[in-house]
C-alpha positions as CSV (number, residue, x, y, z in Angstrom):
1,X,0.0,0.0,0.0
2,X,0.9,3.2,-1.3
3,X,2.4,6.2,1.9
4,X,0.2,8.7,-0.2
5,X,-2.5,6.8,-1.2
6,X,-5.1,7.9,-3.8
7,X,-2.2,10.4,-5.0
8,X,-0.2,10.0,-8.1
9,X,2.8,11.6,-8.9
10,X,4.7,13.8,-12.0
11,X,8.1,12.6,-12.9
12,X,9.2,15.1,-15.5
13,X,12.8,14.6,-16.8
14,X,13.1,14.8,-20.7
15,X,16.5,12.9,-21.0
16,X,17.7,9.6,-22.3
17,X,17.0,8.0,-19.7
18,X,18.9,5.2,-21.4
19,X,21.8,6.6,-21.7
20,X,24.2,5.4,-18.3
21,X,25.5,8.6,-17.0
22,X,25.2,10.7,-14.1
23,X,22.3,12.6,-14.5
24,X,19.9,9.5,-15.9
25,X,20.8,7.1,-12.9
26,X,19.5,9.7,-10.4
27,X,16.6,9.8,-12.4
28,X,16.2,6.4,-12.5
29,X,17.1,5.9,-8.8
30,X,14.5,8.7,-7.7
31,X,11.8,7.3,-9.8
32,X,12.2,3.8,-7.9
33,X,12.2,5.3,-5.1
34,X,9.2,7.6,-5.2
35,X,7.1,3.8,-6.8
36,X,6.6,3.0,-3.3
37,X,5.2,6.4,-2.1
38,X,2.3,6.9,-4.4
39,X,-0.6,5.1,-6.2
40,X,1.2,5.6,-9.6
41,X,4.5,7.0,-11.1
42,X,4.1,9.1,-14.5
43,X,7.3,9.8,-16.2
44,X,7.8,12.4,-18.9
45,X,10.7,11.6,-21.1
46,X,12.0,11.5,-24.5
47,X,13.0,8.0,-23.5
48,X,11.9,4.7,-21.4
49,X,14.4,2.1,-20.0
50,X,13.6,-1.6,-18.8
51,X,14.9,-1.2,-15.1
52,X,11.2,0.1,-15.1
53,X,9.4,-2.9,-16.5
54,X,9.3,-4.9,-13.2
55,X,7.3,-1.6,-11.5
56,X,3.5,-2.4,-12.5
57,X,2.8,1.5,-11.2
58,X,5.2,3.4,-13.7
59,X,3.5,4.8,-16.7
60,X,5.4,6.2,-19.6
61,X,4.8,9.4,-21.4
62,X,6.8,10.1,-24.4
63,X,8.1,13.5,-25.1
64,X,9.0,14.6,-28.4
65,X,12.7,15.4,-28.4
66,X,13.9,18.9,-29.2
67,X,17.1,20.8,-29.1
68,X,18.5,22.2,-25.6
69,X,18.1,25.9,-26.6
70,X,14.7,26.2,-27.0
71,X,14.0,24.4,-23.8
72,X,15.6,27.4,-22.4
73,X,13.7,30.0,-24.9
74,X,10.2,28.3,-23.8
75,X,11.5,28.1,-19.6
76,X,12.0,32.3,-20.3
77,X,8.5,32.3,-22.0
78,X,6.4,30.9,-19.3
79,X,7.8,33.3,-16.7
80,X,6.9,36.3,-19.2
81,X,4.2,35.1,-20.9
82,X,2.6,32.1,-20.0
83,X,-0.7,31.7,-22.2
84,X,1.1,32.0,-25.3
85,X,4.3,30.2,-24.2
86,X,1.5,26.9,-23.4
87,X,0.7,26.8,-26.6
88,X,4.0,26.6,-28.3
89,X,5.0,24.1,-26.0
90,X,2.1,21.8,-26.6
91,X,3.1,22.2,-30.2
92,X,6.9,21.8,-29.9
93,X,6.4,18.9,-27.9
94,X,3.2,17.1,-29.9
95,X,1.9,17.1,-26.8
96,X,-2.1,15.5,-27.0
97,X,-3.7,17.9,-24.5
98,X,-7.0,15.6,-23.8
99,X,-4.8,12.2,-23.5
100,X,-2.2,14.1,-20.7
101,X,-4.9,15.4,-18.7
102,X,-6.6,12.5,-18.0
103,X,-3.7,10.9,-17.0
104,X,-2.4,13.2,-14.6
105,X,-6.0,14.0,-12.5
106,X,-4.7,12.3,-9.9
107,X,-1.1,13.6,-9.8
108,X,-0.7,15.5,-6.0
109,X,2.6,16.7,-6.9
110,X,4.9,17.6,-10.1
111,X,8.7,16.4,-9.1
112,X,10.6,18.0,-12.1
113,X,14.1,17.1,-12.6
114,X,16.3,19.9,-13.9
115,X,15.4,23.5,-13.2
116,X,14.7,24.6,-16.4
117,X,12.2,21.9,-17.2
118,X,10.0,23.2,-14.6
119,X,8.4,24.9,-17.9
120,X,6.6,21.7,-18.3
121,X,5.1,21.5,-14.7
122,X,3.7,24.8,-15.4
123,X,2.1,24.0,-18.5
124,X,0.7,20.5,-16.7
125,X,-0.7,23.1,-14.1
126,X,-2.2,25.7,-16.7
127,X,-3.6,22.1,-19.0
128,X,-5.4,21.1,-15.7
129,X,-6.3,24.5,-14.2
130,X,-5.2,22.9,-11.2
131,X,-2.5,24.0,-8.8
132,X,-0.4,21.0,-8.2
133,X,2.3,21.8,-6.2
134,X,5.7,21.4,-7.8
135,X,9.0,19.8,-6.2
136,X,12.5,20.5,-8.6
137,X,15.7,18.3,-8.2
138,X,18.7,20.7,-8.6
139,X,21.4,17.8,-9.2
140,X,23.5,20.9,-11.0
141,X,23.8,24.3,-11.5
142,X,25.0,25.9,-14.5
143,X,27.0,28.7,-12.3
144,X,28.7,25.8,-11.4
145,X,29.5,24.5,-14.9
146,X,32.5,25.3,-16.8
147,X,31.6,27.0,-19.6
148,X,32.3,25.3,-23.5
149,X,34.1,27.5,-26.1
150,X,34.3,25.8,-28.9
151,X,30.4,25.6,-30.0
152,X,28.3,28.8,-30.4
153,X,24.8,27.3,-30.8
154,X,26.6,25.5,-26.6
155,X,27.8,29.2,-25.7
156,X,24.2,30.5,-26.7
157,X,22.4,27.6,-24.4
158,X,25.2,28.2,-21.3
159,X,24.6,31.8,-21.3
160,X,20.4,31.5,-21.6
161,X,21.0,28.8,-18.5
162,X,22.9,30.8,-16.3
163,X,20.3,33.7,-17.5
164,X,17.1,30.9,-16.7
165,X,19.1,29.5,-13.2
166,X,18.9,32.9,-12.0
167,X,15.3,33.8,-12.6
168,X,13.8,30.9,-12.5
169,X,15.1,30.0,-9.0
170,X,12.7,32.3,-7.6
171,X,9.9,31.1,-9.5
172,X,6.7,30.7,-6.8
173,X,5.6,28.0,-8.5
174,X,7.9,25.8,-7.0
175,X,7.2,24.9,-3.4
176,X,10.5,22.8,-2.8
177,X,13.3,22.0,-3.8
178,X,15.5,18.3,-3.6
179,X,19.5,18.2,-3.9
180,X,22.0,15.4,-3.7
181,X,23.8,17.3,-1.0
182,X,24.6,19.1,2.0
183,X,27.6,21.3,0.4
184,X,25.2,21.7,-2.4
185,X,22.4,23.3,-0.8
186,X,24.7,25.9,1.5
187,X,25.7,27.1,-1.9
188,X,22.3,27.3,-3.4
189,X,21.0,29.2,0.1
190,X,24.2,31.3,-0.1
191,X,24.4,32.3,-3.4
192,X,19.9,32.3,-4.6
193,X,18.8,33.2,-1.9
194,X,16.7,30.2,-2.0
195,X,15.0,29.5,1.9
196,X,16.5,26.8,3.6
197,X,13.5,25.4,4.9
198,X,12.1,24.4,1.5
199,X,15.3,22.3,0.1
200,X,15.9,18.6,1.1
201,X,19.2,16.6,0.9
202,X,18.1,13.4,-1.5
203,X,21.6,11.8,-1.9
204,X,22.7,9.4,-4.9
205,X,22.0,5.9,-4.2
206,X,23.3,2.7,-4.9
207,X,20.9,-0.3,-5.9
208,X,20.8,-3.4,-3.0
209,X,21.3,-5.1,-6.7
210,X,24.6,-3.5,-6.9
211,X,25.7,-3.7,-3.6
212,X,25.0,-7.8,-3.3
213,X,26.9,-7.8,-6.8
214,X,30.0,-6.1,-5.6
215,X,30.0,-8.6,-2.6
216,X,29.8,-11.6,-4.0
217,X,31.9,-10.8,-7.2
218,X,33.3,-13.6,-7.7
219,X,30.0,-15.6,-8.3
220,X,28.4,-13.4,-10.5
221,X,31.2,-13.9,-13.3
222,X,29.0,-15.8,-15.6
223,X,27.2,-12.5,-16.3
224,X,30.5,-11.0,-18.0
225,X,30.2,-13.5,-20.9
226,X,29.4,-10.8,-23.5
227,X,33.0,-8.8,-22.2
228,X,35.5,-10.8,-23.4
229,X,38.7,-10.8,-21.2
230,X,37.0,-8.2,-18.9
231,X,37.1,-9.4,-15.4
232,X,41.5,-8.9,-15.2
233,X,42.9,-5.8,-15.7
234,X,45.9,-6.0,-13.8
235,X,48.3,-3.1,-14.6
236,X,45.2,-0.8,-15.8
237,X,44.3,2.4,-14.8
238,X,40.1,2.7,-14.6
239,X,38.0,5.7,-15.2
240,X,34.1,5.0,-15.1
241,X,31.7,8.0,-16.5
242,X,31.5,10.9,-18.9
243,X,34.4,11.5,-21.4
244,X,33.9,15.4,-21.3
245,X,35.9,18.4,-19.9
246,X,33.4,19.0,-17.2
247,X,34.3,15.9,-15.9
248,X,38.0,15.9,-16.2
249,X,38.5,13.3,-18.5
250,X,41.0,15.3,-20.6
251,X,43.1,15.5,-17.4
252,X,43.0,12.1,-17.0
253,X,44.7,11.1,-20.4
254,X,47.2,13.6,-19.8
255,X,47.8,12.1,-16.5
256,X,48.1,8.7,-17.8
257,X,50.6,9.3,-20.9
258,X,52.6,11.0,-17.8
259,X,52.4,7.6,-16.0
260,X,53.0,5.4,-19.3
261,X,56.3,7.8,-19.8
262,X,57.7,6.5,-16.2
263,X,56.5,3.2,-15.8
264,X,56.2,2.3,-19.3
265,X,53.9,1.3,-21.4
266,X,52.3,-1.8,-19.5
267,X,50.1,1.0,-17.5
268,X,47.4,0.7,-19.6
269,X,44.1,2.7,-19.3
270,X,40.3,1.5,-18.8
271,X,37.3,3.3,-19.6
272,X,33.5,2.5,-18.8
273,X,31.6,4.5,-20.7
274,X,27.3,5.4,-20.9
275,X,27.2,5.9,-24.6
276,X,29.6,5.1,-27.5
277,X,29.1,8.3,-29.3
278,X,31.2,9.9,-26.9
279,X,34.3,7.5,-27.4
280,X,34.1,8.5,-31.2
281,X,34.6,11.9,-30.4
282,X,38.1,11.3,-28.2
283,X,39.0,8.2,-30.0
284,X,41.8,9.7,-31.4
285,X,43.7,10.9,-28.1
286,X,43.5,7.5,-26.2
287,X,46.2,5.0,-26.2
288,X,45.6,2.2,-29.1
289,X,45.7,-0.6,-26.0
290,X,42.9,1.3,-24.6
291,X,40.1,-1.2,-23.8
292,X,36.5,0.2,-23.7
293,X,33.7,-1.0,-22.2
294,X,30.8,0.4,-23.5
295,X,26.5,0.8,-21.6
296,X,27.8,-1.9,-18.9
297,X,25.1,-2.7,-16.6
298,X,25.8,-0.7,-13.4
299,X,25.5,-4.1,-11.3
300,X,28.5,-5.3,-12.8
301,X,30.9,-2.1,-12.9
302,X,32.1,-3.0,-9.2
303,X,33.2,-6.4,-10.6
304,X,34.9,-4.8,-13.7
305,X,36.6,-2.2,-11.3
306,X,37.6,-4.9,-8.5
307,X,39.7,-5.7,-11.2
308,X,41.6,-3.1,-12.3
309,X,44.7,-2.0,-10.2
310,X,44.2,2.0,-9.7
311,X,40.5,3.7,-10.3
312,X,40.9,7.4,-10.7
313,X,38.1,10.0,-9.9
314,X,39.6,13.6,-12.0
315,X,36.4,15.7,-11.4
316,X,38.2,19.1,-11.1
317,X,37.7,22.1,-8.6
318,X,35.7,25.2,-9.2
319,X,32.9,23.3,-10.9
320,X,29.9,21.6,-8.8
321,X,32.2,18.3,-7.6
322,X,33.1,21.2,-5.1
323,X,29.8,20.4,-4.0
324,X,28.7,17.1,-5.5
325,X,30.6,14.3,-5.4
326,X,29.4,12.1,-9.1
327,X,27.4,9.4,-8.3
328,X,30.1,7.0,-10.0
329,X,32.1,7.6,-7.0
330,X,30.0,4.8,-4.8
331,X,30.9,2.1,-7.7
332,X,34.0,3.0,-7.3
333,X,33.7,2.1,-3.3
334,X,32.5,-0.8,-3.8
335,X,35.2,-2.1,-5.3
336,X,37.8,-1.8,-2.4
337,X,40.5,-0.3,-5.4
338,X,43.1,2.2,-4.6
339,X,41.1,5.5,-5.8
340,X,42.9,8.4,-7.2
341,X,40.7,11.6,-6.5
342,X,41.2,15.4,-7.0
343,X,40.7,17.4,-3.6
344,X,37.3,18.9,-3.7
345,X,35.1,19.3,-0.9
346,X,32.3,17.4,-1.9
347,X,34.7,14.2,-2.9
348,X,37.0,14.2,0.5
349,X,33.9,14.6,2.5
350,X,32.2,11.1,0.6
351,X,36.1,9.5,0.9
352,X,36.7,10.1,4.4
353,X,36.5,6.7,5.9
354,X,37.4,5.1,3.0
355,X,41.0,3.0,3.1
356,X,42.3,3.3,-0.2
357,X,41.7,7.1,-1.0
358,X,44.4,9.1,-2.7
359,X,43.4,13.3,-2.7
360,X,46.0,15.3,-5.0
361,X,46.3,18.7,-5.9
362,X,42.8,19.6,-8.2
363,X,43.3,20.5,-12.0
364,X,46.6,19.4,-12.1
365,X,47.6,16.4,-14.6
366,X,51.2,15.9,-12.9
367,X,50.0,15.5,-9.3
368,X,47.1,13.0,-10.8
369,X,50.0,11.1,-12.2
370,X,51.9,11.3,-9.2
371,X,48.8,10.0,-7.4
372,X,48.4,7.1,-10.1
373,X,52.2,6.0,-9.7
374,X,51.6,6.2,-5.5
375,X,48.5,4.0,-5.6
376,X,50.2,1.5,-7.8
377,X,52.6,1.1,-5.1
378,X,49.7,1.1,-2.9
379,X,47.7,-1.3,-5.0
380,X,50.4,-4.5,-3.5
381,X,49.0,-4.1,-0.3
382,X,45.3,-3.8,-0.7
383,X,43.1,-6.7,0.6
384,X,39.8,-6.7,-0.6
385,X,37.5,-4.8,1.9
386,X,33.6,-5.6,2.9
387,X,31.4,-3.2,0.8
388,X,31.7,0.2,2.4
389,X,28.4,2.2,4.1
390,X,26.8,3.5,1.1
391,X,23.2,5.2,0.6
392,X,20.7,3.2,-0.9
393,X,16.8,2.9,-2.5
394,X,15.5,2.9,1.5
395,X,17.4,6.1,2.5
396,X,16.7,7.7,-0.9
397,X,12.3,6.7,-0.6
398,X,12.7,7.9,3.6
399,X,14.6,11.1,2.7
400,X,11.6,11.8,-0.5
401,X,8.7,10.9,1.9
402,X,10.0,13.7,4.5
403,X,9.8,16.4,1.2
404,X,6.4,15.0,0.1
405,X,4.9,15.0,3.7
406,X,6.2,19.2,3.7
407,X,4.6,19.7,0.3
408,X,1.7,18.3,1.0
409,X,0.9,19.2,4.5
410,X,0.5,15.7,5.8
């Protein structure tokens, strides 16, 4: 039975949900979570992904998928003019008016994840004439993103962002506010304005799936037929995530030809990666002996890791791993590896107890190397530790309920 029964809830997040990165497992994770609060679970999204099929009260709603940039023109619109700004979005996103309001006249509250898609709870507001009381996930902040130079039509959606993040913050429509972080909301207070009262720590989980996986590695080998060779990577260097700049990947390669040039060439590097269209687009500055592991279950990246020699975490400073350590971070826990982390805040504070952690001087290739060469030395000592305390689906559905019960008075 339901916590909020006869209520259904909202789950806007137009991503690929699909896709394995940062942003999409929260999504996922939250979405799980929230199935045993409420009657029913509708998600909005340009995709759907089968981690959802065993949940009988999840219900799917396509969104047509459009270019970032006008996300951010209609999110301006609906603050300046709403009426008009509904009906471009209906249009834009082929949205059937009559089929979306019957299914959401039992939705008790919008959770939208991203700021600027709170567009879209407005609009389900406006299509209802109801006001449904809307929750947004701030699991980033473009003040805190480092800003690309290379594409105009990326400069021109940064710069509308930051222009949105600022506005839109304030937007009383929105009666809370969920973040994956303690560090994250003190900078959200201290820098919007935003009232403390109305913004809840939700942290990134980890699956029990994942966590029993990681345990009892060595029987769940059988699963790894489709990676040939995959389960020893002795002598490798592991990076599981996004290959982008915001995420310090370019720093890691750097790093690791620094490595390769003292210790030789048997240092090899691993990557785990969410989507293969972002290997094509740094194929050319990885090593040739690179291996690549591409849209691994999450379940088994502990495994994969356990099995490397040296993990390394190159997040950099002055972005939002100040203040929110990537969810990646807890695979990388679970697999009792030497980890080689930039110093940031948020990543020291979720390392603290852990064994095996290496912190080196952020934004800095050479002392990432110099960390890498010190936790191969380390690496001959390691024993393989139980699996570390790490938040999972209960604390994520306890700390969701306590937002839900504010919002809705209960």
């Amino acid at each position: 039975m339901s916590v909020f029964r006869g209520y259904d809830i909202a789950v806007i997040a137009p991503f690929n949900l699909a896709a394995r990165d940062g942003t999409s497992i929260r999504v996922i994770n939250m979405a799980r979570a929230v199935a045993g609060l409420f009657d029913r679970v509708i998600i909005f999204s340009n995709s759907y992904t089968n981690e959802f099929f065993n949940i009988s009260s999840i219900n799917y709603i396509k969104l047509y998928n459009i270019a970032s940039r006008y996300h951010y023109i209609v999110a301006l619109g609906m603050l300046i003019e709403p009426k008009l700004t509904s009906k471009l979005v209906s249009r834009m996103l082929h949205i059937d008016a009559e089929y979306i309001e019957k299914a959401v006249e039992k939705v008790g509250i919008i959770h939208v994840h991203w700021l600027v898609f709170n567009y879209l709870g407005k609009f389900l507001n406006m299509l209802t004439r109801r006001h449904i009381p809307i929750v947004v996930d701030l699991h980033g902040s473009f003040k805190l993103q480092t800003a690309p130079t290379n594409s105009p039509r990326d400069i021109l959606a940064h710069i509308m962002g930051l222009l949105y993040e600022r506005i839109g913050i304030k937007d009383k429509a929105i009666v809370a506010f969920t973040v994956p972080s303690f560090g994250f909301k003190e900078f959200m207070v201290r820098f919007y304005g935003v009232a403390p009262e109305s913004m809840f720590v939700v942290p990134d989980i980890v699956e029990q799936e994942v966590i029993d996986t990681a345990k009892r590695c060595e029987e769940t080998l059988v699963a790894f037929r489709d990676y040939k060779d995959c389960c020893d990577f002795y002598g490798y260097v592991a990076y599981a995530g996004s290959l982008t700049k915001f995420h310090g990947f370019f720093d890691l390669i750097k790093a690791v030809r620094i490595v390769r040039r003292r210790l030789g060439n048997s240092v090899r590097l691993l990557l785990i990666v969410p989507e293969a269209g972002q290997v094509m687009r740094v194929k050319s500055l990885l090593p040739e002996d690179t291996k690549i592991l591409v849209g691994l279950p999450r379940r088994l990246v502990p495994c994969v890791l356990r099995g490397a020699s040296v993990l390394v975490l190159p997040h950099p400073a002055g972005t939002q791993f100040d203040y929110i350590p990537s969810n990646k971070i807890y695979d990388y826990m679970l697999s009792g590896r030497p980890i080689v982390a930039y110093k940031t805040m948020a990543v020291v504070e979720t390392l603290k107890k852990y064994p095996y952690a290496i912190f080196v001087k952020p934004n800095d290739p050479e002392a990432l190397a110099d960390g890498v060469i010190k936790a191969f030395e380390l690496w001959r000592d390691v024993k393989l530790q139980e699996v570390d305390d790490v938040p999972t689906l209960d604390d994520a559905k306890k700390a969701l309920e306590r937002v839900y019960r504010y919002v809705l008075k209960w």
